[in-house]
C-alpha positions in Angstrom: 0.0 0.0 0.0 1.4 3.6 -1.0 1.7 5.9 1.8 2.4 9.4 2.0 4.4 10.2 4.9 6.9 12.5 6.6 10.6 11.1 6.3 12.6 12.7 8.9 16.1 14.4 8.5 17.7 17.3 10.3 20.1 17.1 12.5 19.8 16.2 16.2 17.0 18.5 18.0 17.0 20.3 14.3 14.1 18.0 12.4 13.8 18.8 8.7 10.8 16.6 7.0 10.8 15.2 4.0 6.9 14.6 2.3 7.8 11.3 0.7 5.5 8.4 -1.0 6.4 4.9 -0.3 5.4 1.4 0.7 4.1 1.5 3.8 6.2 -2.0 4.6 9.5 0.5 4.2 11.3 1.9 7.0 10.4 5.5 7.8 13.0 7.3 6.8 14.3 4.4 4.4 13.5 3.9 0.6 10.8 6.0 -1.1 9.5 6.6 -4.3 9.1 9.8 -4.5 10.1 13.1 -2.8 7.2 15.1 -3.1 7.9 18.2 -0.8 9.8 19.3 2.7 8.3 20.2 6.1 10.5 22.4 8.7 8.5 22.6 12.1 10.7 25.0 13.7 9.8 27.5 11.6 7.0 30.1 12.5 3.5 28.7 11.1 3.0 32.4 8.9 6.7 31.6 6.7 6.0 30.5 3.5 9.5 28.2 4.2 7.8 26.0 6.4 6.2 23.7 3.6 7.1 22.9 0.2 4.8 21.1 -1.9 4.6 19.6 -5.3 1.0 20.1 -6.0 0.6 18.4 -9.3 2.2 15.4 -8.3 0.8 14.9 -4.7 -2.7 15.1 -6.7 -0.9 12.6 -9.4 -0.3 10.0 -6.5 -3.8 10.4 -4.5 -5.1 9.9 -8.0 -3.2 6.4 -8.0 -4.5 5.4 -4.5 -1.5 6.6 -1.6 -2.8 7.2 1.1 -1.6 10.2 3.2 -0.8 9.8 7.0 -2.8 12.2 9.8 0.0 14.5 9.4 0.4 14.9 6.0 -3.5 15.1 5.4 -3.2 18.2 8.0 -0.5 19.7 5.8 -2.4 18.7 2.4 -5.8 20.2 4.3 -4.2 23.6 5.0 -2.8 23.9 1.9 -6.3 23.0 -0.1 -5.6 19.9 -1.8 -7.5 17.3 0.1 -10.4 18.4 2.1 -8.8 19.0 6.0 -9.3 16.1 8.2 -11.3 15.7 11.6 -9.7 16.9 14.4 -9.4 14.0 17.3 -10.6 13.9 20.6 -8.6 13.1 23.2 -8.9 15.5 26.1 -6.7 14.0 28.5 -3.6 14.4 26.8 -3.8 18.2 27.2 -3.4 17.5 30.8 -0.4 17.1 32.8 -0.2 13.4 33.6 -0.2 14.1 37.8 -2.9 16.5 37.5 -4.8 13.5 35.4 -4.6 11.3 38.3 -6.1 14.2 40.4 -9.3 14.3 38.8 -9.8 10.5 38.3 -9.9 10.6 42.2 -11.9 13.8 42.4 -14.7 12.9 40.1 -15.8 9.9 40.4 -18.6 9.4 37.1 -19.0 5.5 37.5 -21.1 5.7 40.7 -23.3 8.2 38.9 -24.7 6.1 36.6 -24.9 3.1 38.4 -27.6 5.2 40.5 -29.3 6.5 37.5 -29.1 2.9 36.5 -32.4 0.7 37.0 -32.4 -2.1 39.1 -31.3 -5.5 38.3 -32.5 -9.1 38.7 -31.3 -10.5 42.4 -27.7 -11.9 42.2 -26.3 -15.6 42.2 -25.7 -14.7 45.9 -29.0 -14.2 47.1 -30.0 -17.9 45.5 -27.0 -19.3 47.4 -28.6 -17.6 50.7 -31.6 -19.4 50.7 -30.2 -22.5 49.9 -29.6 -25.5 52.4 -26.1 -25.4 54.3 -23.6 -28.0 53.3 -22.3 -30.5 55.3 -19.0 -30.0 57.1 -15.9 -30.9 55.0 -14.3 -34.2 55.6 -10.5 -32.5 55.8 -11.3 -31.0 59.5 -12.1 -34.3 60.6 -8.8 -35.9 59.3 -7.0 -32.5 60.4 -8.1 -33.6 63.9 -7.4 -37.3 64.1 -3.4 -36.9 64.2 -4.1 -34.7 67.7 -6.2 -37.4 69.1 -3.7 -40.5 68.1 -1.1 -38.1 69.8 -2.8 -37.5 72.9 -3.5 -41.1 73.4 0.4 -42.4 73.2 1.2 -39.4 75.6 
């Protein structure tokens, strides 16, 4: 399956992306096809440096079936050549880890709706209740039979 993806480069704490095409079995910043335009993060978002694109042939290879990644379709989306992609929900990764574990403790939702919730059938437990005792296990009465062979040789 084609993919297109970010290929890094750069040096260290210095990333530089390549916008690549290539198998999606290849390493990431391995063999491609096709080097289709550059991405520099550290660059402010108003620079026209920052991206680099090769319109007609991005459109060329979506025409063939690649599939872009969640970042490049961001990039494509803001630069109008595939319609911009949802944005995903995940509100606890905005949060500091500790202050997660706050508020997991602090608000406790579970016992909400299990007292919104309707009542259920009686438990297993309840059957068991009303049901006749068992006879004492066999194991006490061997436990005790070594005590009362020892008592009578004393």
């Amino acid at each position: 399956m084609l993919k297109l993806r970010l290929s890094m480069g750069g040096t260290k704490k210095r990333p530089v992306y390549k916008i690549v095409v290539a198998d999606s079995r290849f390493a990431r910043d391995g063999r491609f096809i096709e080097k289709l335009g550059f991405f520099n993060p550290l660059l402010p978002k108003e620079k026209k440096e920052r991206i680099g694109l090769q319109t007609d042939r991005i459109k060329y290879w979506l025409n063939q079936g690649a599939q872009p990644t969640v970042r490049v379709a961001r990039i494509l989306g803001e630069n109008q050549l595939i319609s911009m992609p949802e944005k995903g929900n995940n509100p606890l990764k905005a949060i500091p880890k500790k202050d997660r574990k706050k508020e997991a403790k602090e608000a406790p939702k579970v016992e909400d709706k299990k007292a919104d919730a309707p009542k259920e059938a009686p438990k297993v437990e309840d059957k068991k209740a009303d049901a006749p005792k068992e006879a004492p296990k066999v194991e006490d009465k061997k436990a005790d039979a070594p005590k009362a062979k020892a008592k009578e040789k004393n």
